[in-house]
N, C-alpha and C positions, 0 to 999 in steps of 0.2 A: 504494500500500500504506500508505504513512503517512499519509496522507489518513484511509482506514477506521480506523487504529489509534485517530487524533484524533478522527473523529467517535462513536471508544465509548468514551473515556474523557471525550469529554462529555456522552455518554448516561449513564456511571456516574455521574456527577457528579451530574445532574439525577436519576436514580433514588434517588441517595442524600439530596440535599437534599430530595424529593420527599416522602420519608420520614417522614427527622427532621421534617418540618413537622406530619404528620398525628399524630407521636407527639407534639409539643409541645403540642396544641392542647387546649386545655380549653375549654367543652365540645365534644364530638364531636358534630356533628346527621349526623343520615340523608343529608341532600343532599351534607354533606361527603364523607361517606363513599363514595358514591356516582359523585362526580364522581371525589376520590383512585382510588378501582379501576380507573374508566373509564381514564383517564389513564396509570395506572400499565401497563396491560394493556397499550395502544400503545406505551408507551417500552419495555419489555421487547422486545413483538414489533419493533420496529427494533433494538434491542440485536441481538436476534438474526440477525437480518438482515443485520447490519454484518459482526458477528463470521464469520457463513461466509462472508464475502469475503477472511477476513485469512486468508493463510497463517500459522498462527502457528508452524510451525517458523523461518520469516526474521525472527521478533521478539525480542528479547535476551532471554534468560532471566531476567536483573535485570526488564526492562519487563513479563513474563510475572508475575512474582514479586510484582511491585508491583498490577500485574492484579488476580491473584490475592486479595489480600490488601484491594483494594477490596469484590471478590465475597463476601469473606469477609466484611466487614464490614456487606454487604448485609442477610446472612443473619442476623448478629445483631438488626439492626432489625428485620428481619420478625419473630423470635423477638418482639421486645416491643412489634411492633404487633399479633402475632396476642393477646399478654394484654392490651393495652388494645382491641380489640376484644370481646376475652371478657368483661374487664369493663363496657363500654360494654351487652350485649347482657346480661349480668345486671341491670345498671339497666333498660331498657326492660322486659326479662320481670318486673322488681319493680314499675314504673309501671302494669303491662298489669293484675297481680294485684288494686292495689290501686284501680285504673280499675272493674275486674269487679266486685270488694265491695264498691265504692260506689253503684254500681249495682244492686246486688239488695238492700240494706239500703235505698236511695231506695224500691223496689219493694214495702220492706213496709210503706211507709205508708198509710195509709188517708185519704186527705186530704178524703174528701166526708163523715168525721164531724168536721172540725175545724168551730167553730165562732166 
């Protein structure tokens, strides 16, 4: 039992450091982001995995508590990876626009009257 209790509070740990990393990171590229999901997705699902093995009525309420309060903290990071992915996706939608316009103003040149 304390085995599983230890290997998901080192899964929380690694979810959490996992985190903060992609929130730190200036700039954010697509493969970053990419790999971070992939990655994240697997630790979760072991997370998960761990956790229905732990009885947790036999875990001290203090250690549930404390638990707790990691998961919480989980969820604030998500909270401000999901805005630095919104913002990350607003930059690329603003590169796309102005990829497009540059592109159809190339198109209205004439270039076999240049001489």
């Amino acid at each position: 039992m304390d085995q599983f209790i230890g290997l998901f509070e080192d899964f929380l740990l690694k979810a959490i450091t996992l985190t903060e990393n992609i929130i730190a990171m200036e700039p954010v590229s697509e493969v970053d982001i990419e790999s971070f999901t992939a990655n994240r997705e697997r630790l979760l699902l072991v997370m998960d995995q761990i956790s229905r093995q732990i009885d947790w009525n036999m875990v001290h309420l203090e250690h549930r508590q404390d638990l707790d309060r990691r998961i919480d903290y989980i969820k604030k990071l998500d909270e401000k990876l999901v805005a630095k992915l919104q913002e990350h996706q607003a930059e690329v939608r603003q590169e796309i626009e102005r990829t497009v316009r540059s592109r159809e103003n190339v198109k209205g040149y004439n270039l076999t009257d240049v001489k």
